[in-house]
C-alpha positions in Angstrom: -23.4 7.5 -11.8 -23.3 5.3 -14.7 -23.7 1.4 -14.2 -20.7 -0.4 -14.3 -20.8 -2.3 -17.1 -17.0 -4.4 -16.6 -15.4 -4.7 -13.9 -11.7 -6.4 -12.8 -11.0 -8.3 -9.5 -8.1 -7.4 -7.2 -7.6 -10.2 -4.5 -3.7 -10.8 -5.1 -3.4 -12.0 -1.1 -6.9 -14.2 -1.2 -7.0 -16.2 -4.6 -9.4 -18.1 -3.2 -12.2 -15.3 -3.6 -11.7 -14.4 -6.9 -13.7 -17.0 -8.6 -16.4 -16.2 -5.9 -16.4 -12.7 -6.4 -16.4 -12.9 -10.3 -19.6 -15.4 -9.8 -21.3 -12.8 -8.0 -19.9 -9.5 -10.6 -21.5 -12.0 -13.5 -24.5 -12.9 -11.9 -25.6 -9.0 -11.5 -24.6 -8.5 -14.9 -21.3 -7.3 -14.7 -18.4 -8.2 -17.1 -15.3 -9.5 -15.6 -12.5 -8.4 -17.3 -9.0 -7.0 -16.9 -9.3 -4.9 -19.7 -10.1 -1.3 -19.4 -12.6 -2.1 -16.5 -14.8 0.7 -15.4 -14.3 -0.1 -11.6 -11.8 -2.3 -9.6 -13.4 -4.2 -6.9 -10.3 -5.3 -4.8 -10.8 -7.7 -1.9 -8.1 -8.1 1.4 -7.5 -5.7 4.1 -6.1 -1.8 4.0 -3.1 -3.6 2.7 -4.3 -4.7 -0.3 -6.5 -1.4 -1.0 -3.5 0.6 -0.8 -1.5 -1.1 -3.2 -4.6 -1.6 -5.6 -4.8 2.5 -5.0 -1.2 3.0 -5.8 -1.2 0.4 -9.3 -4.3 2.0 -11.1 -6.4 5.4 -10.9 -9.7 3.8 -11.7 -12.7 3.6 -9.3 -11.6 0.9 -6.3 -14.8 -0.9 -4.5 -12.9 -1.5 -1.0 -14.4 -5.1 -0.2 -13.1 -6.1 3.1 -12.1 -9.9 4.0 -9.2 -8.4 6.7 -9.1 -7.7 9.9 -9.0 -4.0 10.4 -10.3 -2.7 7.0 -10.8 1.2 7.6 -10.7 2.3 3.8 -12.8 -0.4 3.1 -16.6 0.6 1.1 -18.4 -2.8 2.2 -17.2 -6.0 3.7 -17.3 -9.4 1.6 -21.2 -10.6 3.0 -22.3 -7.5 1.4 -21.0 -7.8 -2.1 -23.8 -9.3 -3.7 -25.7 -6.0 -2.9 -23.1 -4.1 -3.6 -22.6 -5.3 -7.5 -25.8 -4.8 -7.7 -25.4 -1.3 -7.1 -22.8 -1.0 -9.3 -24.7 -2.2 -11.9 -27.6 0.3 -11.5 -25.6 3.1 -11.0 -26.8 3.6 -7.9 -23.6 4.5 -6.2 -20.7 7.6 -5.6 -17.7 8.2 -6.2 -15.3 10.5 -3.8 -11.8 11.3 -4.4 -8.5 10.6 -1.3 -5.0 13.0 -2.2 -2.3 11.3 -3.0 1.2 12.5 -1.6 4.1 12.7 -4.0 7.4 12.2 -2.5 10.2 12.7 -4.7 14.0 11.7 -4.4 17.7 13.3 -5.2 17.8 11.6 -8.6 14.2 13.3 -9.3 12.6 9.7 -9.1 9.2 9.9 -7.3 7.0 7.5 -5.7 3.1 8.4 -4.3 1.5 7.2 -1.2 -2.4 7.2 -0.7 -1.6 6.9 3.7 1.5 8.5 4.3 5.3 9.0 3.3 8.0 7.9 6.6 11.4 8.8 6.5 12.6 6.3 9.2 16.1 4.9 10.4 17.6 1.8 9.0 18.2 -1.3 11.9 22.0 -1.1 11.4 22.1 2.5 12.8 20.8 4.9 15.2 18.9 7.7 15.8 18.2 10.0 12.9 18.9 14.2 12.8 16.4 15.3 10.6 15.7 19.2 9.3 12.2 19.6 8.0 11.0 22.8 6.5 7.9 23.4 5.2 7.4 25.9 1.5 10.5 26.6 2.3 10.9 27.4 5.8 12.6 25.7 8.9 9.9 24.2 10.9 12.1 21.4 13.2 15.3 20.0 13.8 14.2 16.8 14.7 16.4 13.6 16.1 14.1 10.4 17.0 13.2 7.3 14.6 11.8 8.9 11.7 8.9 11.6 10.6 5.7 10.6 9.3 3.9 12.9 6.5 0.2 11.9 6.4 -3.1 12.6 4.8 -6.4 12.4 6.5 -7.5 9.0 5.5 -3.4 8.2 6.6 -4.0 10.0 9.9 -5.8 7.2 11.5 -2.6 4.8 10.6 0.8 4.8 11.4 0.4 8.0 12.7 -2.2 7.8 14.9 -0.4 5.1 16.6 2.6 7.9 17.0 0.5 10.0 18.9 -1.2 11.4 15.6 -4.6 13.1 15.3 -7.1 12.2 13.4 -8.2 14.2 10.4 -11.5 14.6 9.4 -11.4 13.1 5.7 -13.3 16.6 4.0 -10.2 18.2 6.0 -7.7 19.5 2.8 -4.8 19.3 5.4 -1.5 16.4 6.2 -0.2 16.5 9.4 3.5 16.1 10.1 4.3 13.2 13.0 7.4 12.7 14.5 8.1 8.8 15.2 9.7 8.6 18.5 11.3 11.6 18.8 14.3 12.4 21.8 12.4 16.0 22.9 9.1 16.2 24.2 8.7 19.6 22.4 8.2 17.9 19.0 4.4 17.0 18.7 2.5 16.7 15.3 1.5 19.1 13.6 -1.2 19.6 10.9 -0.4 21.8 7.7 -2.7 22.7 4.7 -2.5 19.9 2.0 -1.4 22.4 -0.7 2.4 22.8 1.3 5.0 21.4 0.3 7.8 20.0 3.3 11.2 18.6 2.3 13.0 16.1 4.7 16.7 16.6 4.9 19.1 14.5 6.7 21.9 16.1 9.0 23.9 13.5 10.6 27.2 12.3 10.0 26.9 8.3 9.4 22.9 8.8 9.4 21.6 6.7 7.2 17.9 6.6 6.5 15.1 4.2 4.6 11.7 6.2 2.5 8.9 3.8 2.6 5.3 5.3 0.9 2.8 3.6 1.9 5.3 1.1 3.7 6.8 0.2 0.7 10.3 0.1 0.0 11.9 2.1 -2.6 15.4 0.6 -2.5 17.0 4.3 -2.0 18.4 5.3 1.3 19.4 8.3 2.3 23.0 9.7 3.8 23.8 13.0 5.6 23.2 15.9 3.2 20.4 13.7 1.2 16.8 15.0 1.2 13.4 14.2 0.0 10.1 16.5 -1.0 6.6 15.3 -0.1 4.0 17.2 -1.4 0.2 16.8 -2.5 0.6 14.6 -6.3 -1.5 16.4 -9.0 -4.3 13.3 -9.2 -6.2 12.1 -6.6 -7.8 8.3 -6.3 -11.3 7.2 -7.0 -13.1 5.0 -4.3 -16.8 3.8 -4.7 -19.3 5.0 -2.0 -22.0 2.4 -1.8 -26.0 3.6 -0.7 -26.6 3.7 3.2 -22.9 3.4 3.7 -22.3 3.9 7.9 -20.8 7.2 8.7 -17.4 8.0 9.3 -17.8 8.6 13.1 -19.4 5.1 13.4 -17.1 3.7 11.2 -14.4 5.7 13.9 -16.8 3.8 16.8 -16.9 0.8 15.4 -13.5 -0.1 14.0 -11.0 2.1 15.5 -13.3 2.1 19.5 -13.3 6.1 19.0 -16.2 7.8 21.5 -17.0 4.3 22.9 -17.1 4.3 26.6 -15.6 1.2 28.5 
């Protein structure tokens, strides 16, 4: 890869570290600047890398300094070796799908995780029709439906009852949240469908949240949304000797580990 010649810091929950990690960008011979930077090197937990992800489509160094940090590329004792990668060129980049989901008034919003159509706290259960290109797949009544990626499939939904994805995987899986039958388990569809969310109950009322955000737009009976696979992707740095995904399964998430 090229060396990074500028690069911007993204640590809007830890102001603390910016100065710090701009000392240590400088001091390997990196630019700071918020101008046209040729990587972002955020700092915070998977919270803060998935709103960096969802603001800009540059090159995001994943430096973690919270508790869980699964997307992260390096935590914050290794950034001085990591700039110094950056500066050599001596890193990778590789590419997580984005999830478009788009609304009735053709506004649309993307999600890096995963797109939930869940029930608001003033009402109850949700009744849900989900087809996918097209066809019915479920009639579904619980708290919500998750739509996930891979690198979402060890979030929200894996805590659902979710499988995890292998990240090479080009699939989403679908994941009822809470629902009333037993029959309705997740499911994992190719990454190129497209599935559309439709509510079906009188008084229903429903909340979108990419990404946990909210969008301010609920949904009624007869209201639907489309979640498909966005036409870009996002761009996360891969550092040298960066541990492997099933240790970094083992390791942060107690996958394989024996009590």
């Amino acid at each position: 890869m090229k060396p990074v010649v500028t690069a911007m810091v993204y640590a809007p929950f830890l102001p603390d570290r910016y100065h710090a990690a701009a000392a240590v960008l400088t001091e390997a011979g990196i630019t700071v600047s918020d101008t046209d930077p040729d990587v972002i090197v955020a700092i915070g937990g998977d919270g803060t890398f998935l709103k960096c992800f969802n603001m800009f489509e540059t090159p995001v160094l994943a430096v973690n300094a919270g508790h869980l940090g699964f997307l992260s590329s390096c935590g914050e004792d290794a950034l001085p070796g990591a700039a110094m990668s950056l500066a050599t060129g001596d890193y990778h980049i590789h590419e997580l799908p984005l999830l478009s989901v788009r609304f009735p008034d053709g506004s649309e919003h993307t999600a890096v995780n995963d797109v939930c159509v869940h029930r608001c706290s003033d009402f109850g259960l949700l009744h849900m029709g989900i087809e996918v290109n097209g066809q019915t797949a479920a009639m579904l009544t619980g708290d919500g439906v998750l739509v996930s990626t891979p690198s979402g499939s060890t979030a929200y939904s894996l805590s659902c009852g979710g499988p995890i994805l292998h990240p090479n995987l080009s699939a989403m899986v679908i994941t009822p949240v809470c629902p009333h039958l037993l029959s309705l388990r997740p499911i994992v569809i190719p990454l190129s469908a497209s599935v559309s969310i439709r509510i079906h109950g009188p008084g229903d009322r429903a909340l979108v949240s990419p990404d946990g955000r909210a969008t301010g737009t609920s949904l009624g009976d007869g209201d639907g949304v489309t979640v498909s696979r966005a036409s870009r992707n996002r761009l996360v740095v891969s550092l040298p000797n960066e541990e492997g995904y099933y240790v970094r399964l083992g390791r942060k998430l107690g996958w394989s580990f024996r009590g």
